[in-house]
Each structure stands twice: as C-alpha cells, then as structure tokens.
C-alpha positions as MATLAB code, in Angstrom:
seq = 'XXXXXXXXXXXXXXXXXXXXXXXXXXXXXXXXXXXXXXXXXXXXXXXXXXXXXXXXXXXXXXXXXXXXXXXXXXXXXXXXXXXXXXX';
ca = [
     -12.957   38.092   30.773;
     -10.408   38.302   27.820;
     -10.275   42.123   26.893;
     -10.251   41.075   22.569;
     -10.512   44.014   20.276;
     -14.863   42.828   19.738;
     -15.014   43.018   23.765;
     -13.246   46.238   23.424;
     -15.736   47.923   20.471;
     -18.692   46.361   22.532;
     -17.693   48.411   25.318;
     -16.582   51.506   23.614;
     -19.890   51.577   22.043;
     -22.207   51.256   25.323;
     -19.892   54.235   26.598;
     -20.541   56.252   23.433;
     -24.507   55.235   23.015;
     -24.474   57.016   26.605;
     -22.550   59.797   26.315;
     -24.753   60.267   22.768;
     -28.003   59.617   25.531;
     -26.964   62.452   27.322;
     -26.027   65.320   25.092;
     -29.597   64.224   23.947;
     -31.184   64.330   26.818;
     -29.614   67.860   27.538;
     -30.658   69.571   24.342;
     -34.139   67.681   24.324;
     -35.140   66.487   27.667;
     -37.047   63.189   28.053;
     -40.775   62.741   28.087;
     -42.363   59.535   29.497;
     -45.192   57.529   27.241;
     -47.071   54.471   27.559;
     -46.033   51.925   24.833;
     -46.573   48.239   24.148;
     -44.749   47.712   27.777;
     -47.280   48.844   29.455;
     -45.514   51.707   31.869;
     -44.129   54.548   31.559;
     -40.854   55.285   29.736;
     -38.721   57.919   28.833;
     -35.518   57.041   26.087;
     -33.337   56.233   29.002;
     -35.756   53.476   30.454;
     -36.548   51.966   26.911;
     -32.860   52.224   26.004;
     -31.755   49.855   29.535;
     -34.826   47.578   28.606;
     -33.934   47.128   25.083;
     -30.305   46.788   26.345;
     -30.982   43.828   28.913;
     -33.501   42.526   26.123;
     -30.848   41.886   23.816;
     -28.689   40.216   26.287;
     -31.062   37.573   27.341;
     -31.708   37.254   23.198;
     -27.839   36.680   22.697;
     -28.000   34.578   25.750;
     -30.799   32.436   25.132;
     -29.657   32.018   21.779;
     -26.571   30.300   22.565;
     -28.564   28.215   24.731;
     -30.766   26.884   22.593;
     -28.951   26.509   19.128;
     -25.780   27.033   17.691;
     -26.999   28.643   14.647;
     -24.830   31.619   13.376;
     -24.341   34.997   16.138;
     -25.064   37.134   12.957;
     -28.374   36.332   13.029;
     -28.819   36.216   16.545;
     -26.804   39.991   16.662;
     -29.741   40.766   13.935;
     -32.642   39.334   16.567;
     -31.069   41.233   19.400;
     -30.763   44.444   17.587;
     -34.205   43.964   16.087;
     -35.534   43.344   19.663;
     -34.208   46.740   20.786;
     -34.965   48.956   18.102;
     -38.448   47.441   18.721;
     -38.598   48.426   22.569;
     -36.981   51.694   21.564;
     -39.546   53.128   19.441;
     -42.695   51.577   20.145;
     -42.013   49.988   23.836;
];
C-alpha cells in the first residue's frame, strides 16, 4: 500500500474516531439496545458495523460502476450514520 497524504488522513481519522470512542465511553459508559439489526449493541459495536458497512459500500461500488467516489464516500457515510443511530 502507497502511504499518500488521503491514506494518511484516512488513518489518522480511524485513530482519532477511537481515541474520541473512548474518552466517551469513559465519561458516559455504553448501554446496549436493540435497533433495526436486530441484537444488541452498544456505540462500539454499531460504530465497527457501520465501519465494515462502509467498506463493503466503497468496495462494491467500485465493483459495480465507475461512477464518481464522492458519491459513493456520501453512500458509505450515509450507511454508517444510519447503523449508528438507529442500528
């Protein structure tokens, strides 16, 4: 993998969305809830599933067309805000 400055903000921002997670989870510790998904989540859970979600949008996006990454960035992050507050 080529280590580009968008590679590099990609990864800075996973390690900052879970250091963020668990100052969070410190000051207000998780409760599991039954959403649309059917078990029982806590932030952390729906934050991985919404995670891997968007990967397999981004990925099956650039399977299937080769319509602009914007809008398949917009999908993805649609997809995980989505599991994150109702899954």
């Amino acid at each position: 993998m080529v280590w580009t400055v968008p590679t590099a903000l990609v990864f800075a921002g996973l390690v900052v969305l879970l250091a963020a997670m668990a100052v969070w989870g410190r000051i207000s510790p998780p409760v599991a809830r039954r959403g649309f998904l059917r078990i029982e989540t806590d932030r952390g859970d729906r934050l991985y599933i919404g995670l891997i979600s968007a990967a397999v949008v981004l990925a099956g996006w650039i399977a299937v067309t080769d319509l602009s990454m914007w809008l398949a960035l917009g999908c993805a992050l649609l997809v995980a805000l989505v599991i994150g507050r109702w899954g």
